[in-house]
Gaussian input, Z-matrix of N, CA and C with variables (Angstrom, degrees):
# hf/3-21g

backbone

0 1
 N
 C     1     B1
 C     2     B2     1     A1
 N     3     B3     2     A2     1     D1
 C     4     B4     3     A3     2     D2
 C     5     B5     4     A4     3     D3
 N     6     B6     5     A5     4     D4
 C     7     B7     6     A6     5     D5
 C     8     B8     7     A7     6     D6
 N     9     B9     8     A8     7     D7
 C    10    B10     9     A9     8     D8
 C    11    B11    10    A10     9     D9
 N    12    B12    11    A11    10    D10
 C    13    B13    12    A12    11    D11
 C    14    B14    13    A13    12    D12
 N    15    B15    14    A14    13    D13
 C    16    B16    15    A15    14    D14
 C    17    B17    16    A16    15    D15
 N    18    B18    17    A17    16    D16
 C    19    B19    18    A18    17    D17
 C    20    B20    19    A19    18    D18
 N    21    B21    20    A20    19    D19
 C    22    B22    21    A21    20    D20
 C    23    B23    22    A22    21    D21
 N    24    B24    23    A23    22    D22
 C    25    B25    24    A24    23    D23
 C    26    B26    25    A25    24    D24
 N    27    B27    26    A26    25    D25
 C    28    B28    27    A27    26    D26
 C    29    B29    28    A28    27    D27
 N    30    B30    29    A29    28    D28
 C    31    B31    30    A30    29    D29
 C    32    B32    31    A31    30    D30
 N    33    B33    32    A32    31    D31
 C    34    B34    33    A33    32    D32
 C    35    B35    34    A34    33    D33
 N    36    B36    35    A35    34    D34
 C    37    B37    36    A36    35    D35
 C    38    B38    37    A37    36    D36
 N    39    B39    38    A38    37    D37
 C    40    B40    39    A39    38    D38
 C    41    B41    40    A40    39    D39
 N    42    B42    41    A41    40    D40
 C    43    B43    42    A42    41    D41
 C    44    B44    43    A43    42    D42
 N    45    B45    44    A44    43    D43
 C    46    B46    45    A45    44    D44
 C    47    B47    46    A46    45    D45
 N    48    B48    47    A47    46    D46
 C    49    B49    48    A48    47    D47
 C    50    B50    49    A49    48    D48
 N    51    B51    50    A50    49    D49
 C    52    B52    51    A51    50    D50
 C    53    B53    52    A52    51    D51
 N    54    B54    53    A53    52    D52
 C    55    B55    54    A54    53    D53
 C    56    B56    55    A55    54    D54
 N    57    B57    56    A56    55    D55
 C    58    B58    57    A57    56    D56
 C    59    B59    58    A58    57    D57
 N    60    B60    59    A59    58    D58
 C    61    B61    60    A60    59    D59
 C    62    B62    61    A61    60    D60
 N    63    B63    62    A62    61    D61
 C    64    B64    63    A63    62    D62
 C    65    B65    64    A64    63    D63
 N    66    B66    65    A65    64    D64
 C    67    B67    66    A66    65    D65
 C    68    B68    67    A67    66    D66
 N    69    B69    68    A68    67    D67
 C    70    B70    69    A69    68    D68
 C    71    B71    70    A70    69    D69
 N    72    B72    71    A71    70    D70
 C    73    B73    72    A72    71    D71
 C    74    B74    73    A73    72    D72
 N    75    B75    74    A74    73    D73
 C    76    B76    75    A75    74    D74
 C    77    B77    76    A76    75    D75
 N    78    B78    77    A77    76    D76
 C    79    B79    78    A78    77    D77
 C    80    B80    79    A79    78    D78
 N    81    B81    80    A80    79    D79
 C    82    B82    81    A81    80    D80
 C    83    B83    82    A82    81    D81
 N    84    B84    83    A83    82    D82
 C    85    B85    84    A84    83    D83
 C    86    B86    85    A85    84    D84
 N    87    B87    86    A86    85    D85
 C    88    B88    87    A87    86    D86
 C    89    B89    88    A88    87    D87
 N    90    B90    89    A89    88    D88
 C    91    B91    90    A90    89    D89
 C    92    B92    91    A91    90    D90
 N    93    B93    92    A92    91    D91
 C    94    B94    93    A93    92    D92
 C    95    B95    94    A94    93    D93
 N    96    B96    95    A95    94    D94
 C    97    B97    96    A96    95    D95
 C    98    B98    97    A97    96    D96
 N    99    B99    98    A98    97    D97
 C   100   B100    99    A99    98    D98
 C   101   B101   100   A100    99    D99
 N   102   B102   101   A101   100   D100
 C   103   B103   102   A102   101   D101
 C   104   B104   103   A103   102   D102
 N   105   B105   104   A104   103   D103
 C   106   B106   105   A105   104   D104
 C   107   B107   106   A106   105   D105
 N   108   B108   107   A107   106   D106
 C   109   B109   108   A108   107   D107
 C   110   B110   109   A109   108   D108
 N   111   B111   110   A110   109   D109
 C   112   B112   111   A111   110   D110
 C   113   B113   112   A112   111   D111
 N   114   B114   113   A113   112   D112
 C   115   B115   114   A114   113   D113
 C   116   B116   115   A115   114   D114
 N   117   B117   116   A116   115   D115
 C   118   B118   117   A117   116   D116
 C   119   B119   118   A118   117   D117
 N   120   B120   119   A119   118   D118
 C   121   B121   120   A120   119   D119
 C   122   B122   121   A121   120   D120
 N   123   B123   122   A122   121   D121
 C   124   B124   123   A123   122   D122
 C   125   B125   124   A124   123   D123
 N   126   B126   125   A125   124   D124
 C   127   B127   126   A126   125   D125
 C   128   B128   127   A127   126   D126
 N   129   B129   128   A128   127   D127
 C   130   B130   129   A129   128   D128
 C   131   B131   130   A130   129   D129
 N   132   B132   131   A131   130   D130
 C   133   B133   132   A132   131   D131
 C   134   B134   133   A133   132   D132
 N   135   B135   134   A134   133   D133
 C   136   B136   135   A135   134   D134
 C   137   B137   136   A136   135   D135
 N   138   B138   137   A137   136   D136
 C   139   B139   138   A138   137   D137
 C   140   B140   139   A139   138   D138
 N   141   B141   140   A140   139   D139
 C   142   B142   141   A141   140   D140
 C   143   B143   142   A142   141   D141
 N   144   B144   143   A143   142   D142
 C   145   B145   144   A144   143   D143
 C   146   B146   145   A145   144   D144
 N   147   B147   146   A146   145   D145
 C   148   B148   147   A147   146   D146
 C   149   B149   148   A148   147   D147
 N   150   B150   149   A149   148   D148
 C   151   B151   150   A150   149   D149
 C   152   B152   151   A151   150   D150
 N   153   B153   152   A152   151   D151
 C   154   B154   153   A153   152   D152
 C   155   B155   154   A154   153   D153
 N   156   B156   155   A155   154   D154
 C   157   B157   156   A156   155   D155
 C   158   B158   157   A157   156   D156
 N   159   B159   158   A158   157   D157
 C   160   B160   159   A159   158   D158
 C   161   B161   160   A160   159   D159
 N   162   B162   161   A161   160   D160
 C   163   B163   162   A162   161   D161
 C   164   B164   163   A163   162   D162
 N   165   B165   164   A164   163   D163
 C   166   B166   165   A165   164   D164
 C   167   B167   166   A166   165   D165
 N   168   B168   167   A167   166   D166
 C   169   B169   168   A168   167   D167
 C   170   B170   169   A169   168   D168
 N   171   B171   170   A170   169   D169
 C   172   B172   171   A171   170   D170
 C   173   B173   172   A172   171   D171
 N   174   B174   173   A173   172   D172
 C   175   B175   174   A174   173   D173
 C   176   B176   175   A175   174   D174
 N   177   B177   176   A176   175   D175
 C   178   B178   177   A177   176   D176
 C   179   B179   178   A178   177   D177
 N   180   B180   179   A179   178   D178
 C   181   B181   180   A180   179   D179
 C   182   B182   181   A181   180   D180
 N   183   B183   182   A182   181   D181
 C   184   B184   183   A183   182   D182
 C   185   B185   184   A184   183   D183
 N   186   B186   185   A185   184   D184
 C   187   B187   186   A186   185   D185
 C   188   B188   187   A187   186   D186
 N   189   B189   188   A188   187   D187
 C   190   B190   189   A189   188   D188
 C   191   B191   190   A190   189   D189
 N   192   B192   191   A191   190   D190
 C   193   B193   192   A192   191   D191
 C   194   B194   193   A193   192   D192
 N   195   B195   194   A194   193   D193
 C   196   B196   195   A195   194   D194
 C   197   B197   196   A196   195   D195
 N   198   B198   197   A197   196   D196
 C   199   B199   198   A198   197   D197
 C   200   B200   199   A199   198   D198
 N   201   B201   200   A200   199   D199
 C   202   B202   201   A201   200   D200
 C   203   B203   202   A202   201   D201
 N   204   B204   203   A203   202   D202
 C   205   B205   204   A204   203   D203
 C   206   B206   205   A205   204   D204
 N   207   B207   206   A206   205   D205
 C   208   B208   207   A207   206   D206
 C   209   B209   208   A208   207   D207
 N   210   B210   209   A209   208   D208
 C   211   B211   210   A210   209   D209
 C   212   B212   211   A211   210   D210
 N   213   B213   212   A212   211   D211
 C   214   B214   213   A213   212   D212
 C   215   B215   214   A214   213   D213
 N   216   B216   215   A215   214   D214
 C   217   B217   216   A216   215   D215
 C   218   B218   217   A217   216   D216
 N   219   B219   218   A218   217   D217
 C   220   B220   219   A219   218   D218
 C   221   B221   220   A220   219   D219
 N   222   B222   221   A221   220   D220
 C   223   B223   222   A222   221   D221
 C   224   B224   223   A223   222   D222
 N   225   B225   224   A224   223   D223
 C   226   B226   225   A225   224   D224
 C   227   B227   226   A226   225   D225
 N   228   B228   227   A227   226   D226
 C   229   B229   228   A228   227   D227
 C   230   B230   229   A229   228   D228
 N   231   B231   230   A230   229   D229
 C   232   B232   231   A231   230   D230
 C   233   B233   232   A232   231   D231
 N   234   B234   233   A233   232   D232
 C   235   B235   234   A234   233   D233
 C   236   B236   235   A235   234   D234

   B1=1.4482
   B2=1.5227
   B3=1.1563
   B4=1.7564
   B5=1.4001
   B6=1.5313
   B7=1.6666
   B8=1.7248
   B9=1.0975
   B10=1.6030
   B11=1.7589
   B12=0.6964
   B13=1.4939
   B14=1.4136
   B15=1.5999
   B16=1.6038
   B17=1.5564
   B18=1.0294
   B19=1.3434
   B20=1.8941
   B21=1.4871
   B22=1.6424
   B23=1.5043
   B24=1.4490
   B25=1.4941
   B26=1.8829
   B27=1.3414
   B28=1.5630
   B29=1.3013
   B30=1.2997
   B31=1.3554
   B32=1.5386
   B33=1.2720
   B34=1.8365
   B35=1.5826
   B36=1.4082
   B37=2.0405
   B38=1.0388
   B39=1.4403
   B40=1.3965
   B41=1.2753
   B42=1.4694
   B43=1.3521
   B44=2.3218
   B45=0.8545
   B46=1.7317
   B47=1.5320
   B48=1.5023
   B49=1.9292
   B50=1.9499
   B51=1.5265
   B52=0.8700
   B53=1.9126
   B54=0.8560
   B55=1.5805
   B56=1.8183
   B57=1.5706
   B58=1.4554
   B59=1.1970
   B60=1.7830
   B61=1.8161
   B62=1.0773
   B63=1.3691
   B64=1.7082
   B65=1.3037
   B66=1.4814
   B67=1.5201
   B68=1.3200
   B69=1.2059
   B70=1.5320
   B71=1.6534
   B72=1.2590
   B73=2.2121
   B74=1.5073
   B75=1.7055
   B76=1.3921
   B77=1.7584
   B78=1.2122
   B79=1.8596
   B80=1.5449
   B81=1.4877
   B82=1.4285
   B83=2.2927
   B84=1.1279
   B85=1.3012
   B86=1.4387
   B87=1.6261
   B88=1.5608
   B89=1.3652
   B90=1.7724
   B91=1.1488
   B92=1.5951
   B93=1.4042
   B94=1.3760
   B95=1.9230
   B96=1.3966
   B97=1.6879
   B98=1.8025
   B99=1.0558
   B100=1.0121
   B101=1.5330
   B102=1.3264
   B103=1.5203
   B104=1.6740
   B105=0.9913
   B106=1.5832
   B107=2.2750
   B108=0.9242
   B109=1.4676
   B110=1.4890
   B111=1.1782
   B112=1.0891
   B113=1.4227
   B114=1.7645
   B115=1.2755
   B116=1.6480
   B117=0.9931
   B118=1.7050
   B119=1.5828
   B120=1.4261
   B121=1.4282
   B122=1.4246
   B123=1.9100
   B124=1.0574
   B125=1.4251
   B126=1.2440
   B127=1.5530
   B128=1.6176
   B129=1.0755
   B130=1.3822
   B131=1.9483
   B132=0.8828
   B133=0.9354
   B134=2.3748
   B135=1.5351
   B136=1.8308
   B137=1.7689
   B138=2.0001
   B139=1.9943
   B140=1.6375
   B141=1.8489
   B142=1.3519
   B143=1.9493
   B144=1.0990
   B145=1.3577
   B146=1.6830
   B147=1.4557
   B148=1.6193
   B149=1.2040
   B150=1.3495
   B151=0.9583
   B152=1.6904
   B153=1.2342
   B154=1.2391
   B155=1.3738
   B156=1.6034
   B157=1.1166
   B158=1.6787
   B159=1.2706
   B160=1.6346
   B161=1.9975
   B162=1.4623
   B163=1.5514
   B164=1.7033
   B165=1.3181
   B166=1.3339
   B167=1.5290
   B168=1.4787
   B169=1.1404
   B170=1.9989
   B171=1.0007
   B172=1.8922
   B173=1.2785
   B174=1.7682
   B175=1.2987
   B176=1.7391
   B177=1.7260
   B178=1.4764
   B179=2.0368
   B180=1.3291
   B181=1.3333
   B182=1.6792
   B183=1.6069
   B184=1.4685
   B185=1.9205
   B186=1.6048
   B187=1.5311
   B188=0.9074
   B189=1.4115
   B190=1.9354
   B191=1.4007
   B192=1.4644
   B193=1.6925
   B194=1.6963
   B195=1.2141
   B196=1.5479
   B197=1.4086
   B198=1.9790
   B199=2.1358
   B200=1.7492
   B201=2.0992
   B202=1.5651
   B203=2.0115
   B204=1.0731
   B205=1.6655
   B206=1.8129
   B207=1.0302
   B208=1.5605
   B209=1.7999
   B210=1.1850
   B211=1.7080
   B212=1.2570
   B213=1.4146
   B214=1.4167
   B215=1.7157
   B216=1.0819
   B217=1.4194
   B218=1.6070
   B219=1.4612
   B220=1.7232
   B221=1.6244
   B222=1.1815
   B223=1.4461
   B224=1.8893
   B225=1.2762
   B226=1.5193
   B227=1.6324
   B228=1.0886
   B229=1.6623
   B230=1.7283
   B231=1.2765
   B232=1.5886
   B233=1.8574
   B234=1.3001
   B235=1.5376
   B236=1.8037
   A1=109.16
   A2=96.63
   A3=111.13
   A4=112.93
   A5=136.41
   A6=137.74
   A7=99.74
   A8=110.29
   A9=118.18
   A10=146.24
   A11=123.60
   A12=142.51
   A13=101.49
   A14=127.97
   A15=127.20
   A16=92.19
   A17=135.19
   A18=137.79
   A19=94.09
   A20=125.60
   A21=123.71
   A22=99.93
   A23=112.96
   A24=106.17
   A25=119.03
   A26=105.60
   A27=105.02
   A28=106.11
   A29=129.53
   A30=145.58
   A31=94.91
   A32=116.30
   A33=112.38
   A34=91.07
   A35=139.89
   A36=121.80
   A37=84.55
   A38=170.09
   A39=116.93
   A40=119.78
   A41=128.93
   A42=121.32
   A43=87.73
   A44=116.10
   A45=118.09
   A46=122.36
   A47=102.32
   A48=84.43
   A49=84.77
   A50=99.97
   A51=123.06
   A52=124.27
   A53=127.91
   A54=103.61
   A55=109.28
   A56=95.94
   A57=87.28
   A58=89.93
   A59=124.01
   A60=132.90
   A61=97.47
   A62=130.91
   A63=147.09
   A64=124.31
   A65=122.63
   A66=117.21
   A67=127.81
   A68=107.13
   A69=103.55
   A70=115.16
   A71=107.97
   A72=116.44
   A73=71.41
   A74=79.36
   A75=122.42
   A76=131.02
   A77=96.44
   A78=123.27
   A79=123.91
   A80=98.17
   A81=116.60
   A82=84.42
   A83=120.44
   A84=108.82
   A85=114.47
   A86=94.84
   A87=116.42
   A88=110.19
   A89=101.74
   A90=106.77
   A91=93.78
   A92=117.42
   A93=110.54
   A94=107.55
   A95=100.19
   A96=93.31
   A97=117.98
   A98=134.26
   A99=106.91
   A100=132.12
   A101=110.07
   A102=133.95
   A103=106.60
   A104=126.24
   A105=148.50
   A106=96.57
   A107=79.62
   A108=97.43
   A109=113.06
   A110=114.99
   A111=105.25
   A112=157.52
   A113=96.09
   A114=106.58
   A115=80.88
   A116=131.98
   A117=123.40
   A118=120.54
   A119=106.26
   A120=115.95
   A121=106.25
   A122=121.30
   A123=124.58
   A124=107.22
   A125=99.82
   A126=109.16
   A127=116.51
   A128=147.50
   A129=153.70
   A130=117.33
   A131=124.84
   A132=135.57
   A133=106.30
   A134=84.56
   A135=111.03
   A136=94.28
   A137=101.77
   A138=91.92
   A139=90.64
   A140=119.73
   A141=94.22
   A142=106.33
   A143=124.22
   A144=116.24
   A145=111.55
   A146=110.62
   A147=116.00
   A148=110.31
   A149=122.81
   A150=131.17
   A151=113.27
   A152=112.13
   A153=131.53
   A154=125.61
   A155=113.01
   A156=116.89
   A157=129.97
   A158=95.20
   A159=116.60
   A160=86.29
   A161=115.19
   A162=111.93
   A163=107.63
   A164=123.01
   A165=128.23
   A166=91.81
   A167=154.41
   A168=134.38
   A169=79.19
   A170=103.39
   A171=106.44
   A172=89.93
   A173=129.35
   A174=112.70
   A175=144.25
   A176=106.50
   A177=113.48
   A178=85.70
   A179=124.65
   A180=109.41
   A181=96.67
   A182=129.07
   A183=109.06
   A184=90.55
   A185=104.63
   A186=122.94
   A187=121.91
   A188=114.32
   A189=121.39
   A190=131.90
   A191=133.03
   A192=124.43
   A193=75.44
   A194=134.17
   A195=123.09
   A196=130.96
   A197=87.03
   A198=94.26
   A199=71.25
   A200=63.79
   A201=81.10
   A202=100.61
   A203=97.07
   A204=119.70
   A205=106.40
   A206=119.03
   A207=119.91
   A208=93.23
   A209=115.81
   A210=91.77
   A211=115.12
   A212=111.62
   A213=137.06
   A214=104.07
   A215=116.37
   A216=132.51
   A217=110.77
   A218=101.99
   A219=99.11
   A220=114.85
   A221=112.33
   A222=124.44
   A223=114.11
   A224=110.90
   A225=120.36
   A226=104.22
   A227=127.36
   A228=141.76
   A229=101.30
   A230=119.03
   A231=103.27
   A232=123.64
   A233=83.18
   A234=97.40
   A235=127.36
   D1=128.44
   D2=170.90
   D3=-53.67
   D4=112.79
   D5=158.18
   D6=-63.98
   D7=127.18
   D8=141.33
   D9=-95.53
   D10=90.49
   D11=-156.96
   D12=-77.80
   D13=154.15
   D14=-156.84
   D15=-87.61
   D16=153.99
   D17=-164.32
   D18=-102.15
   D19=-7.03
   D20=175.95
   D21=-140.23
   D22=141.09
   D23=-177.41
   D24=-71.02
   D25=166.51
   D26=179.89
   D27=-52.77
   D28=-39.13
   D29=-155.13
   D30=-70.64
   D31=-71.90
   D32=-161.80
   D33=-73.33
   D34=-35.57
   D35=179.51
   D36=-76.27
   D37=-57.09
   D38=-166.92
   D39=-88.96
   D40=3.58
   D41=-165.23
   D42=-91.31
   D43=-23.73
   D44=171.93
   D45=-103.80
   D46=-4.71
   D47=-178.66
   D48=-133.43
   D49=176.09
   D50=160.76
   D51=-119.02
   D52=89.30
   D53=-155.05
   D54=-102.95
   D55=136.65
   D56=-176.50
   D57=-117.70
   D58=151.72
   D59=169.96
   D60=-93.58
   D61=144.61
   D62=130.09
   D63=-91.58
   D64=157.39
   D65=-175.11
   D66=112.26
   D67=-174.43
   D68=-173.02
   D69=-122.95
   D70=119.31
   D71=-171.34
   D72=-49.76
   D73=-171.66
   D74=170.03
   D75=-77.59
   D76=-10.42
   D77=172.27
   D78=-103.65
   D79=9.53
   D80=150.02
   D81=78.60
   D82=30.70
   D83=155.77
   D84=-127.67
   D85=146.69
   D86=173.06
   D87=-58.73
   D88=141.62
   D89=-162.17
   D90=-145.89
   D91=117.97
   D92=179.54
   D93=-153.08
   D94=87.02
   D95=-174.87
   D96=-156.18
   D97=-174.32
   D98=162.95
   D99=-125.06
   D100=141.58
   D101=-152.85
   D102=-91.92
   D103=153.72
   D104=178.08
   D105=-90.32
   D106=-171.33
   D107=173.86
   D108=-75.49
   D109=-68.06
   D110=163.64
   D111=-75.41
   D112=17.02
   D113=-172.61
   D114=-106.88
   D115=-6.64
   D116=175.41
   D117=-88.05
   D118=-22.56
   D119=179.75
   D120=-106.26
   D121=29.29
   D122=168.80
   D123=-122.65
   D124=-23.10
   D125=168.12
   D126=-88.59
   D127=-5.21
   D128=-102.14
   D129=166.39
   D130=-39.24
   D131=-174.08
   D132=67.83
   D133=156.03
   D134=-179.93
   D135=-34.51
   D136=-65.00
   D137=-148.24
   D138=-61.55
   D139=-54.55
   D140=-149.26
   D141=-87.85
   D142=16.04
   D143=145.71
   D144=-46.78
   D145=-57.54
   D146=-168.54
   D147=-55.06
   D148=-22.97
   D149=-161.04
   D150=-81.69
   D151=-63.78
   D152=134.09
   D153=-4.62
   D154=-63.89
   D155=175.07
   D156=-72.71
   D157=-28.08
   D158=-173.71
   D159=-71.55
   D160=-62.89
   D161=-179.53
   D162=-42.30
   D163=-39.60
   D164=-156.29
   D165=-83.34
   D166=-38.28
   D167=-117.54
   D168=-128.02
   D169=-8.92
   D170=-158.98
   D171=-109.28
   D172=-33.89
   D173=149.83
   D174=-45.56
   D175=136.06
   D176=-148.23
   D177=-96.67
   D178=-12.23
   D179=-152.17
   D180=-109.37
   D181=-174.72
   D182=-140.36
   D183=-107.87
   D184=0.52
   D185=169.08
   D186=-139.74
   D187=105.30
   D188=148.60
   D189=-48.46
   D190=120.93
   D191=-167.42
   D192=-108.58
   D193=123.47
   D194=119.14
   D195=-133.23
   D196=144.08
   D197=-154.21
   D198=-126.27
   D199=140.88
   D200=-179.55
   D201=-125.44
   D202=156.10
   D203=-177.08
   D204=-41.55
   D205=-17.43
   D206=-179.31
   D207=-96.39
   D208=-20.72
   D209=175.15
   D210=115.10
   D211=14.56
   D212=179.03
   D213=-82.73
   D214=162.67
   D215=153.83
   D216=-155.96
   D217=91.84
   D218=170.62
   D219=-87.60
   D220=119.78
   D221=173.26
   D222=-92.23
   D223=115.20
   D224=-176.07
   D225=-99.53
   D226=89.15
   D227=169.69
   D228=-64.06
   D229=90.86
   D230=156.76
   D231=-71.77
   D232=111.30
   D233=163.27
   D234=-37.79

């Protein structure tokens, strides 16, 4: 099995975003707060965190919205 590794270190995504989740897990509870790195790639999984992040970091405006089909809404606040 293929490992996937974060494509930017913990250090520089949190030293530029702030990220808060909205929505509902998979255990049917509301979930609206804000998460570290690894509380996003526990909710989310490694590839489409990167994914996420690569959208968040190439963004020009001072907030990223991305909602994803499971019921997520990760919000990326640049600091």
């Amino acid at each position: 099995m293929k490992t996937v590794s974060l494509a930017y270190s913990t250090r520089e995504i949190n030293r530029n975003f702030r990220i808060k989740v909205s929505g509902v897990d998979g255990e049917g509870n509301k979930v609206h707060k804000l998460v570290g790195v690894s509380g996003a790639i526990a909710l989310i999984g490694v590839e489409m965190f990167n994914k996420l992040l690569k959208r968040a970091f190439s963004s020009v405006e001072d907030k990223c919205v991305c909602k994803l089909r499971r019921g997520f809404k990760f919000s990326f606040y640049i600091k």
